[in-house]
SEBAKOL-467297 format. One record per residue (C-alpha): residue number from 1; chain; z, x, y. Coordinates in Angstrom, 1 decimal. Each point is the difference from the previous one (the first is absolute). Last residue first. Example, Ala and Ser with C-alpha at 12.3 -4.5 7.8 and 13.67 -1.06 7.14 Angstrom:
REM residues 2
<rotor><num>2</num><cadena>A</cadena><w>7.1</w><u>13.7</u><v>-1.1</v></rotor>
<rotor><num>1</num><cadena>A</cadena><w>0.7</w><u>-1.4</u><v>-3.4</v></rotor>
REM end
This chain:
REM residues 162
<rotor><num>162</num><cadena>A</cadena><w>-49.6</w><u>193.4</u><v>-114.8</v></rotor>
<rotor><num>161</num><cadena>A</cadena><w>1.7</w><u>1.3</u><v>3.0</v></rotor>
<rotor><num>160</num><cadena>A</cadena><w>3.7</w><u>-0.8</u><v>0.3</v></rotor>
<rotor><num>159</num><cadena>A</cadena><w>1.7</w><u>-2.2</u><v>2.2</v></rotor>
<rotor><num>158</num><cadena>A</cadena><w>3.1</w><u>0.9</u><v>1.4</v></rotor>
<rotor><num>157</num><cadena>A</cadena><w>-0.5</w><u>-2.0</u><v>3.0</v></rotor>
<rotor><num>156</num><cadena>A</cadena><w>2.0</w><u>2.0</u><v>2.2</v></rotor>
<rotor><num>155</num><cadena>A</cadena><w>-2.1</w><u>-0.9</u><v>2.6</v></rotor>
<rotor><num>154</num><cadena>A</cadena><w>-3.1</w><u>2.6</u><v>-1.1</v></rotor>
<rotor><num>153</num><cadena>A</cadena><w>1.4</w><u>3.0</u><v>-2.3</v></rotor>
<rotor><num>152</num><cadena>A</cadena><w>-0.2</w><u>-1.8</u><v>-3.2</v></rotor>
<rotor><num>151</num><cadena>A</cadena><w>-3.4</w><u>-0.1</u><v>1.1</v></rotor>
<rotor><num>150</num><cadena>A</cadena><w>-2.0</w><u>-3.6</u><v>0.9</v></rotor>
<rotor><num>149</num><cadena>A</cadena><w>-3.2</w><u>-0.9</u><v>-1.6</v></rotor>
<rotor><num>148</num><cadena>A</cadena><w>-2.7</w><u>-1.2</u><v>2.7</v></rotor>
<rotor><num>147</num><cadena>A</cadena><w>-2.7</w><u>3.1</u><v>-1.0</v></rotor>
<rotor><num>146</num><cadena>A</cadena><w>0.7</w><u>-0.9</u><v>-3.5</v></rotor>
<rotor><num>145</num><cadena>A</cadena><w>-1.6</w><u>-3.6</u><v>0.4</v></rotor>
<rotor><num>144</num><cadena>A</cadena><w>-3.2</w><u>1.4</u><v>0.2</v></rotor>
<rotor><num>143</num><cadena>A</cadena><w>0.1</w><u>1.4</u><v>-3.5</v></rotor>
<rotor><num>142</num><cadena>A</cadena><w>0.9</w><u>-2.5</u><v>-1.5</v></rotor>
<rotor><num>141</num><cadena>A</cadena><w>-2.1</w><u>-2.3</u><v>1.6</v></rotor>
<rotor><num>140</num><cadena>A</cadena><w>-3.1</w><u>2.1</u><v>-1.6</v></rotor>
<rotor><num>139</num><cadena>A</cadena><w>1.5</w><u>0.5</u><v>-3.2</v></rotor>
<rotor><num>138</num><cadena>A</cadena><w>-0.3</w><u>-4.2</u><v>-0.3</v></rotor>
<rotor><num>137</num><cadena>A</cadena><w>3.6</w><u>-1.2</u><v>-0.9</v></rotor>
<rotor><num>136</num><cadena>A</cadena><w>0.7</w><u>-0.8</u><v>-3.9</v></rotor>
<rotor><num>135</num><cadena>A</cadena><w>0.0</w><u>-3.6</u><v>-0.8</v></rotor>
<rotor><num>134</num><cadena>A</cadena><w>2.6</w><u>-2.6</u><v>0.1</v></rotor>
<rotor><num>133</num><cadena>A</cadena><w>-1.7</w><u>-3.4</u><v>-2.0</v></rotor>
<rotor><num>132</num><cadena>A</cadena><w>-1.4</w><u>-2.8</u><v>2.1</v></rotor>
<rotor><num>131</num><cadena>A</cadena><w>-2.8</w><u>0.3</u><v>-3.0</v></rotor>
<rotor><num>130</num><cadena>A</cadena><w>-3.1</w><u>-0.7</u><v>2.5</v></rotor>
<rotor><num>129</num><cadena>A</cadena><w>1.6</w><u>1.4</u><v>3.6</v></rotor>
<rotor><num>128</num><cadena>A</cadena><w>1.6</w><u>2.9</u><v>-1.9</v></rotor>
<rotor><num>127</num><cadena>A</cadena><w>3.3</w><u>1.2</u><v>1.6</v></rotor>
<rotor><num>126</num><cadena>A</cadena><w>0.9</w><u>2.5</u><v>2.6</v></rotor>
<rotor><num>125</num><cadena>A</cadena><w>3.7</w><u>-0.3</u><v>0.7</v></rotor>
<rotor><num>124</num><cadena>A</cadena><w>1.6</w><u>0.0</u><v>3.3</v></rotor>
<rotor><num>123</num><cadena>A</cadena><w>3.9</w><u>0.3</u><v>0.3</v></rotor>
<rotor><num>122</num><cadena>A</cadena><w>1.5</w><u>-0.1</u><v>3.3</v></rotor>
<rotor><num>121</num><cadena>A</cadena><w>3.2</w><u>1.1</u><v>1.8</v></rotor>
<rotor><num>120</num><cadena>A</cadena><w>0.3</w><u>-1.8</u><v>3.6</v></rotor>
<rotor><num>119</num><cadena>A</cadena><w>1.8</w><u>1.2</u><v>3.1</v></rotor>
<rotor><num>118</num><cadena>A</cadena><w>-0.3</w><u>-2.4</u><v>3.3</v></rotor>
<rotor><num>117</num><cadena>A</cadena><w>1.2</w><u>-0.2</u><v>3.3</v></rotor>
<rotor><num>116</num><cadena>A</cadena><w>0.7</w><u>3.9</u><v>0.8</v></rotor>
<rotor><num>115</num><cadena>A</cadena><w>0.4</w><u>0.8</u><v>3.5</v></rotor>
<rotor><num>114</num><cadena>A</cadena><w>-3.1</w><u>2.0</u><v>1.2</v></rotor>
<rotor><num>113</num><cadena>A</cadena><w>0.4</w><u>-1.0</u><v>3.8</v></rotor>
<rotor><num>112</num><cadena>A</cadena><w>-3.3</w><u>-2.3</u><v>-0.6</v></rotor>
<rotor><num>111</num><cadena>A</cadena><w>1.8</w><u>-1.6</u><v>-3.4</v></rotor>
<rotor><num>110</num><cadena>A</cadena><w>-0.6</w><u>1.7</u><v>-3.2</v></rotor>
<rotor><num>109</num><cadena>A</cadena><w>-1.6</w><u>-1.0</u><v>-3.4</v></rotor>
<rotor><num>108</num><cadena>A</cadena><w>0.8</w><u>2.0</u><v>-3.3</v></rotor>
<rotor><num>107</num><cadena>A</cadena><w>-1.8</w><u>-0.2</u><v>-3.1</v></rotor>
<rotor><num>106</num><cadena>A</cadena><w>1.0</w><u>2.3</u><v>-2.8</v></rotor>
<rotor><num>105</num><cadena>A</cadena><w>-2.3</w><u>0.5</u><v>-3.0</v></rotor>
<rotor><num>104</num><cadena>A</cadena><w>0.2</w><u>0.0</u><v>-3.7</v></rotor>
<rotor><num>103</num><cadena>A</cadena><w>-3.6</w><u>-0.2</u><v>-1.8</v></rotor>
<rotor><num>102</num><cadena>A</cadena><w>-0.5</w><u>-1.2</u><v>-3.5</v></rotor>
<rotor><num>101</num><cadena>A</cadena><w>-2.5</w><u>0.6</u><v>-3.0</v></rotor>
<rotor><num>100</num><cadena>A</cadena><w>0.6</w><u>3.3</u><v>-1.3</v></rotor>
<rotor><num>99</num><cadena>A</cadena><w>2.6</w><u>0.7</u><v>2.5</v></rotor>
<rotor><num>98</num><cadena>A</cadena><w>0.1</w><u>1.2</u><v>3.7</v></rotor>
<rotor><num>97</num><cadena>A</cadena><w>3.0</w><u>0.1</u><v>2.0</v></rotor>
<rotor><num>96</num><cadena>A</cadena><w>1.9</w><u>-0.2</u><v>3.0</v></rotor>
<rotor><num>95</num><cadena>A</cadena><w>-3.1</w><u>-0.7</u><v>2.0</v></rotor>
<rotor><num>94</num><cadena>A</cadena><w>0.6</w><u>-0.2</u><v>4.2</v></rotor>
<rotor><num>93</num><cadena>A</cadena><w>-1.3</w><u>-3.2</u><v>2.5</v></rotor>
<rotor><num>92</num><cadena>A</cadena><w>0.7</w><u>-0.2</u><v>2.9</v></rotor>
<rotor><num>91</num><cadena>A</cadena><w>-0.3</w><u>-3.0</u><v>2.9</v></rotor>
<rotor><num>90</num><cadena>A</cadena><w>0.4</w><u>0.4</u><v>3.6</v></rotor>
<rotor><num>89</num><cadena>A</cadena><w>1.3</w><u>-3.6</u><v>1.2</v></rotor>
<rotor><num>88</num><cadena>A</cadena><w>-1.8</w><u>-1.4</u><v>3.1</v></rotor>
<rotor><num>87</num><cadena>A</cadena><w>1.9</w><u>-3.0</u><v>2.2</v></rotor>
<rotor><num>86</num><cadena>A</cadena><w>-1.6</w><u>-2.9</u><v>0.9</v></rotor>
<rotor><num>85</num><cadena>A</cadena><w>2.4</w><u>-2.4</u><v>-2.1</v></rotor>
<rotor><num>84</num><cadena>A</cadena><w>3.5</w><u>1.5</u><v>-1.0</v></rotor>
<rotor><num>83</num><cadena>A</cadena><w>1.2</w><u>2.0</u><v>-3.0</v></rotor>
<rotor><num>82</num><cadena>A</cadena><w>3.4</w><u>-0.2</u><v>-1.0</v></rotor>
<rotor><num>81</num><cadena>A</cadena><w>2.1</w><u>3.0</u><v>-1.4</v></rotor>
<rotor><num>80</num><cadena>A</cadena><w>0.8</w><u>1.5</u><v>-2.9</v></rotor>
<rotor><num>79</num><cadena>A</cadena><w>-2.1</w><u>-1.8</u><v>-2.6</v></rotor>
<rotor><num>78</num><cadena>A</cadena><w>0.0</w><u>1.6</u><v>-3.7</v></rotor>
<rotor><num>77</num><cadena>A</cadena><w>-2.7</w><u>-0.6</u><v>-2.5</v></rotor>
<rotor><num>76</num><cadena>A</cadena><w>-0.3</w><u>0.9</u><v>-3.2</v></rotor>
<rotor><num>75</num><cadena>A</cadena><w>-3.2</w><u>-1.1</u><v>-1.8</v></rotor>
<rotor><num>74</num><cadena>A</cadena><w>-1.5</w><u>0.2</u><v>-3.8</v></rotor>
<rotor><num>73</num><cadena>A</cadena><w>-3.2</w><u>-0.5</u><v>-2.1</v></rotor>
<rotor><num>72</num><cadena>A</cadena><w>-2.4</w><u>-0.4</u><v>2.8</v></rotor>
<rotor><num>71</num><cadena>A</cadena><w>-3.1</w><u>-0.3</u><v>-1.0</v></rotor>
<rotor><num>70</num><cadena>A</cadena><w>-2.4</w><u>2.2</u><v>0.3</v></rotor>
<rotor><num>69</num><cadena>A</cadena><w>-3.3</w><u>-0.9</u><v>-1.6</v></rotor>
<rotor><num>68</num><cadena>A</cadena><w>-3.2</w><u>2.1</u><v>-1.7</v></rotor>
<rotor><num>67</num><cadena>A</cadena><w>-3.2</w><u>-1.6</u><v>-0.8</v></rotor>
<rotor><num>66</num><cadena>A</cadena><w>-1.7</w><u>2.2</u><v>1.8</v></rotor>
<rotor><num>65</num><cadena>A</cadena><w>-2.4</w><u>-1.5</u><v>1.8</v></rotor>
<rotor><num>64</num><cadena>A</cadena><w>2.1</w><u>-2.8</u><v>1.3</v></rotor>
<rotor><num>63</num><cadena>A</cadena><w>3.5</w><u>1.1</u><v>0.0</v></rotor>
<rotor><num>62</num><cadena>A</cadena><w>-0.1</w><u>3.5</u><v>0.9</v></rotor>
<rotor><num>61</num><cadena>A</cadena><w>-2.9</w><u>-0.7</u><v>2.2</v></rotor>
<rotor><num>60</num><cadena>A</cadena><w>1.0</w><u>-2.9</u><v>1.5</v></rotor>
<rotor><num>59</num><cadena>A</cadena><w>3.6</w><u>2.0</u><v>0.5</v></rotor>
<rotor><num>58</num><cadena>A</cadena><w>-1.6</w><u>2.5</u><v>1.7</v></rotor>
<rotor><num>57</num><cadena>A</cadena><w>-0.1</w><u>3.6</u><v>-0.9</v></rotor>
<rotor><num>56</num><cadena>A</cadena><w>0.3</w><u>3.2</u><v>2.3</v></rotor>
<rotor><num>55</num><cadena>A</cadena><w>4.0</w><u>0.9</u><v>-1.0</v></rotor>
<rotor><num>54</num><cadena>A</cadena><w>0.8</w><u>-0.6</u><v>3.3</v></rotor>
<rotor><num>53</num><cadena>A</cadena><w>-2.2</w><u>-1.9</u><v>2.2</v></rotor>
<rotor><num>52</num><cadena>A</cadena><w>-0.9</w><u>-2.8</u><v>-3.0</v></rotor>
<rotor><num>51</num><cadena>A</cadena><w>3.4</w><u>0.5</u><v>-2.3</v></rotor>
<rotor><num>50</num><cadena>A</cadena><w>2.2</w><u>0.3</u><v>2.8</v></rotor>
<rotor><num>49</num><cadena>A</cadena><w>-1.3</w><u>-3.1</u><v>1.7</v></rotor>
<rotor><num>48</num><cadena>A</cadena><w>0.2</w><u>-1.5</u><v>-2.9</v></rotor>
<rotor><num>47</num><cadena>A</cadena><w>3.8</w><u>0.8</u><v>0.0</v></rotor>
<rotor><num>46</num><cadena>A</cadena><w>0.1</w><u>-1.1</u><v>3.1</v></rotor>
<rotor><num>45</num><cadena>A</cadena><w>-0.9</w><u>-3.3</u><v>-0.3</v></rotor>
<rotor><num>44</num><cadena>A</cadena><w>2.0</w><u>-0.3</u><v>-3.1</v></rotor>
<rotor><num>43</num><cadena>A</cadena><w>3.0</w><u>1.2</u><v>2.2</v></rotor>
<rotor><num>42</num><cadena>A</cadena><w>-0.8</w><u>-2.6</u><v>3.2</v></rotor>
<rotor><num>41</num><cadena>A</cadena><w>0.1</w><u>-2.4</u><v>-2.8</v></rotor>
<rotor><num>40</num><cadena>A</cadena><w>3.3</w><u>0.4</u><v>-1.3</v></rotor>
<rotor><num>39</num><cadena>A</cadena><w>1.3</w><u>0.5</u><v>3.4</v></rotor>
<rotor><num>38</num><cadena>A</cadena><w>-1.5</w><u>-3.6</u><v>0.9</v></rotor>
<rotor><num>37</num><cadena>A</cadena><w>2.6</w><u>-1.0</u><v>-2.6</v></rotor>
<rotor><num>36</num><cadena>A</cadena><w>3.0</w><u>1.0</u><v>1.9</v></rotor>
<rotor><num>35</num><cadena>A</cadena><w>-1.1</w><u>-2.3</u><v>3.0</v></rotor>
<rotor><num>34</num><cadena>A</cadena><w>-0.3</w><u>2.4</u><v>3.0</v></rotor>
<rotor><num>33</num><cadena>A</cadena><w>2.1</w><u>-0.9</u><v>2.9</v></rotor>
<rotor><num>32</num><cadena>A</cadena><w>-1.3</w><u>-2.5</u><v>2.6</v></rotor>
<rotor><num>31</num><cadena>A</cadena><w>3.3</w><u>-2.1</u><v>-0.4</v></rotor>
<rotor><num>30</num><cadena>A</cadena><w>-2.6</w><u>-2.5</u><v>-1.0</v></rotor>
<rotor><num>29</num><cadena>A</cadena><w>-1.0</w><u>2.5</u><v>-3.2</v></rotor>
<rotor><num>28</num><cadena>A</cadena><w>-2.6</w><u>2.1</u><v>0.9</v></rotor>
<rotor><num>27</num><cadena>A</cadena><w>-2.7</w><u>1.6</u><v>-2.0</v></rotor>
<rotor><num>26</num><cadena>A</cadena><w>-3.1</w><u>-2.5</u><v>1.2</v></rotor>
<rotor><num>25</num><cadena>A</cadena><w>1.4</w><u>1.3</u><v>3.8</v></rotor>
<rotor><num>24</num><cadena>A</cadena><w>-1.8</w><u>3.2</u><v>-0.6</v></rotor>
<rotor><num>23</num><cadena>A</cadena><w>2.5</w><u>3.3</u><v>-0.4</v></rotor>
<rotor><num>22</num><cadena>A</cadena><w>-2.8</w><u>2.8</u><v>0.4</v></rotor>
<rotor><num>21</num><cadena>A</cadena><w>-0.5</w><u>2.3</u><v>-2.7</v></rotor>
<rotor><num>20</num><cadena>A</cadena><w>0.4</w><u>4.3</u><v>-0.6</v></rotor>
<rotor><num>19</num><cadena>A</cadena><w>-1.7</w><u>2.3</u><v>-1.8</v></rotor>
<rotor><num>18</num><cadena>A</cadena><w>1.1</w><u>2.9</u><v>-2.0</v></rotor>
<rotor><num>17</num><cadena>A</cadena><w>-0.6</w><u>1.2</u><v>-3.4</v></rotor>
<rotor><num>16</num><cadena>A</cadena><w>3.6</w><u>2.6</u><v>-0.2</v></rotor>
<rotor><num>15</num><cadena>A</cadena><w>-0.5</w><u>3.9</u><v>-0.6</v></rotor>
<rotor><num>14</num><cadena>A</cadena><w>1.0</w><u>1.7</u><v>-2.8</v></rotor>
<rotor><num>13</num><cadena>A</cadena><w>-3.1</w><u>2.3</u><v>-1.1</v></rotor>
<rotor><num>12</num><cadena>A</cadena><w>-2.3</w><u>0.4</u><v>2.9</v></rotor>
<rotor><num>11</num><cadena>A</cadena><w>-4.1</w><u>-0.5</u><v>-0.4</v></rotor>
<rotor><num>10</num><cadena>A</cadena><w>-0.5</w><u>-3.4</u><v>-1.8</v></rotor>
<rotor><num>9</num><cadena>A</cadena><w>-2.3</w><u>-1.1</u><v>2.5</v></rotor>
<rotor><num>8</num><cadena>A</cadena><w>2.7</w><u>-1.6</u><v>2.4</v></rotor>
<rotor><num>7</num><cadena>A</cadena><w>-1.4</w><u>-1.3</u><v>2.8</v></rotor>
<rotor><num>6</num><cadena>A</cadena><w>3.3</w><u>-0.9</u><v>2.2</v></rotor>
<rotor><num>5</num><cadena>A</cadena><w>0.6</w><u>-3.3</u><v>2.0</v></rotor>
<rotor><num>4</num><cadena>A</cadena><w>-1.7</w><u>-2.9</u><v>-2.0</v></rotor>
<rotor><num>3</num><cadena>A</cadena><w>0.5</w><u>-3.3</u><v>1.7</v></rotor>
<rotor><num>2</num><cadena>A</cadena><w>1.3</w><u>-2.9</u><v>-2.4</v></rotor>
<rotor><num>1</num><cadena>A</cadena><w>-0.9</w><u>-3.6</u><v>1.3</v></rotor>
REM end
């Protein structure tokens, strides 16, 4: 489970979503390394994490009362390391972009001494729940995502503001 380490209210331009989860022995592989798949969802888990303690909406609520989903259209992942059981990654999350319809964001997970074990690029679309047809993203998620958007300046990213 997903521990949230920073409230961020949408108050700093740049800065990661940060939160960090224990490695539980469901992850591991019998080497007691993380199965690659269990990354993908320690990500989604994350990413609704963001979406609840960092943008202010859950998922239910997204999905359920608002009809609106977010699938993932497209992943990049990179493993640089293992993972082992009982150990806590710090997890970060950064948007690349906003579209009409489409968020980029950079995952990255970390190992206790802040070695890098994971880098994953991610596409996130907001479609209609009846149609299952792209639709454009809520104003309000919009604008809470900006306050995670990285500068040009941030990690040589290059990344501009939208």
């Amino acid at each position: 489970m997903s521990r949230e380490l920073s409230d961020r209210s949408g108050t700093s331009e740049g800065a990661p979503f940060v939160s960090q989860v224990d490695v539980r022995f469901r992850h591991c592989d019998p080497a007691g390394i993380v199965f690659y798949p269990r990354y993908f969802e320690m990500i989604n888990d994350f990413v609704e994490e963001w979406f609840a303690n960092g943008l202010g909406v859950s998922f239910h609520e997204l999905h359920a009362v608002r009809h609106i989903g977010t699938p993932l259209a497209s992943v990049q992942c990179d493993f640089s390391a293992p993972s082992r059981w009982n150990e806590t990654l710090r997890q970060e999350l950064r948007v690349l972009r906003i579209g009409g319809a489409s968020v980029n964001a950079e995952v990255r997970f970390s190992g206790p001494a802040g070695d890098r074990r994971l880098t994953a690029r991610l596409t996130i679309v907001t479609v209609d729940m009846h149609s299952m047809r792209s639709t454009e993203m809520p104003v309000d998620l919009r604008e809470r995502m900006q306050a995670y958007v990285v500068s040009s300046a941030d990690d040589g990213a290059g990344v501009a503001r939208r």
